[in-house]
N, C-alpha and C positions, 0 to 999 in steps of 0.2 A: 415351428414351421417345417412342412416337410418340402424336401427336392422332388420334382417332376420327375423320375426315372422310364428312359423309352422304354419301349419291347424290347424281347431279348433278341429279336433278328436284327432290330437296326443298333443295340450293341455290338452287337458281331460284327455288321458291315463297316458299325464306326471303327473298332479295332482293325479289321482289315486294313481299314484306308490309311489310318494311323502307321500302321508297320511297317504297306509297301510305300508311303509316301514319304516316311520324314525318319526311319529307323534305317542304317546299310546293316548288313548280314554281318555276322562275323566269323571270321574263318581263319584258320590255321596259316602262319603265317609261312614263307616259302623260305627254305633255306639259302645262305647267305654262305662266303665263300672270307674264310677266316685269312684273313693275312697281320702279319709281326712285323715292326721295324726293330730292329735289331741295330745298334750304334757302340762303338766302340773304336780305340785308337789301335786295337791289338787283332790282328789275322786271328789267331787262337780264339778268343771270345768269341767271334762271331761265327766259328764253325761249331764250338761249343755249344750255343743258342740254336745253329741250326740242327746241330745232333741231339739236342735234348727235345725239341719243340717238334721233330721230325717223330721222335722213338711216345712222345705224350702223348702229340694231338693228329696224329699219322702223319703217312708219308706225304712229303712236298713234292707239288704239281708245278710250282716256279718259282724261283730264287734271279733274282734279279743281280745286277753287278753291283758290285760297293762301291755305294759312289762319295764322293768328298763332300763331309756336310760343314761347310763356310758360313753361314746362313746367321748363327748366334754363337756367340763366346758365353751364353748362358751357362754352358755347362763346365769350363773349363778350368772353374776350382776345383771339380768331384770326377772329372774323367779325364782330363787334361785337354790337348792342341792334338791336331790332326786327324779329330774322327772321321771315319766314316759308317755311313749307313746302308744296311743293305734289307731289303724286304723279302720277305719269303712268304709263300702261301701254301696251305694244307689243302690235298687232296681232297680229302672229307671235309661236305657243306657240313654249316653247324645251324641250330636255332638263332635268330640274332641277340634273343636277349645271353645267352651262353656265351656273351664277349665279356661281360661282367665278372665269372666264373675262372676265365681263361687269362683277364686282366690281374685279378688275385693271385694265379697260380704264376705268371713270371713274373711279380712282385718278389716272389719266393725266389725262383729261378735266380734273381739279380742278386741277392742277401748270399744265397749259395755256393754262386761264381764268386763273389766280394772274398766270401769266406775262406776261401783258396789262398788270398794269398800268392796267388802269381804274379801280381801288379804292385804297382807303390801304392793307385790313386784306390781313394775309397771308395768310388765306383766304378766300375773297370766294363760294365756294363750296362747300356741300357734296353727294355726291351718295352714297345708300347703294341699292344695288339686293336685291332680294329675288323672290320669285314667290310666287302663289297657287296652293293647290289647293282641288279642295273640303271639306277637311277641315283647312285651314293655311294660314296667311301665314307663311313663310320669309324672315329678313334676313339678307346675309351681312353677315362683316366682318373685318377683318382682326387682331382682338384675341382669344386663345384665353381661354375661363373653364370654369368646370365645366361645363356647359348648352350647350355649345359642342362641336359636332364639325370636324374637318379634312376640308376636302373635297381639294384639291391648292394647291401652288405659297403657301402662309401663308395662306388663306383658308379662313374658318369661318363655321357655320352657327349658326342657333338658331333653334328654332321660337318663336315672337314672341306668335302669338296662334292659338288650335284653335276651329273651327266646329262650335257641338255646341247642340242644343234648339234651333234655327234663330235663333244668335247666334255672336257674338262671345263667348268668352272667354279673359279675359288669366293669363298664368302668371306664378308665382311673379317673374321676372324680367321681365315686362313692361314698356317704357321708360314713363312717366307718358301721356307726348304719344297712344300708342295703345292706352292705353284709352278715346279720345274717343268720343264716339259720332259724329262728323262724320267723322273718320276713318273709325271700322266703318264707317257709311253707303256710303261711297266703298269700300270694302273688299269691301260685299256686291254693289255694281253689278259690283264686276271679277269677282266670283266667280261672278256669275251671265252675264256674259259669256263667262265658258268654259266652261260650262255648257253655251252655246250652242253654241258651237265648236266641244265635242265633239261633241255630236248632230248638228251639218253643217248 
């Protein structure tokens, strides 16, 4: 049995219709404005982080204050009591998928500070990087859950928190600590930071 095949103009017009009706374009995606948490019970660590993450992935365009992270005793076999957290962000926009890249390399970062030997705890650092857009704060990590996507090489993503009614809102899985509002504050300043960046 053969197919009834149209003329080659009304394939053409079919593919047209096809493309601009039910295909979206794909385009390069817009750079994204990398920020680190940084966590630690030790002033030293976290200037450490902020000198080594500054001299890697350039200069930092805001560093936020250390605030007391209360939130979960999670961590407080492997870093001990009184952390806190301080957020810093890099000058230079990155690709978004380059969070995944940047995730691996303060994996290192933490093994290396560890390796010092300055501290008792086995982990005397913690460092999670993530990026803003204007519409999301992205953390990666290296733990897969439902809410989680694989970007490359065991590294995942989750959208954290979505900019929507000129706020912060936190999802379903939201960690406690960033729903703060000291955090969003520090959150809106980077987001309105590249804001500017893009406009030039």
């Amino acid at each position: 049995m053969h197919l009834h095949r149209p003329p080659q103009h009304q394939t053409r017009r079919l593919r047209q219709g096809v493309l601009s009706d039910h295909m979206g374009e794909i385009h390069e995606p817009v750079p994204v404005l990398l920020v680190v948490a940084v966590s630690s019970r030790y002033d030293a660590a976290l200037q450490w982080a902020r000198e080594r993450i500054d001299a890697a992935l350039g200069p930092l365009a805001l560093v936020s204050d250390a605030f007391e992270f209360t939130e979960t005793d999670y961590y407080t076999s492997t870093m001990g009591r009184d952390l806190k957290k301080q957020f810093v962000a890099s000058q230079r926009l990155i690709d978004s998928a380059a969070v995944a890249v940047v995730k691996r390399m303060t994996n290192d970062w933490e093994a290396e500070y560890a390796a010092l030997g300055r501290h008792p705890e086995p982990r005397p650092l913690n460092l999670d990087p993530g990026y803003i857009t204007p519409a999301k704060l992205v953390l990666a990590s290296t733990k897969d859950h439902a809410h989680r996507l694989h970007l490359r090489d065991g590294i995942y993503a989750e959208v954290t928190l979505i900019y929507r009614h000129h706020a912060w809102q936190p999802m379903e899985w939201t960690y406690p600590d960033f729903r703060r509002t000291d955090y969003q504050e520090f959150f809106t300043k980077c987001r309105e930071y590249l804001l500017a960046q893009r406009r030039g």
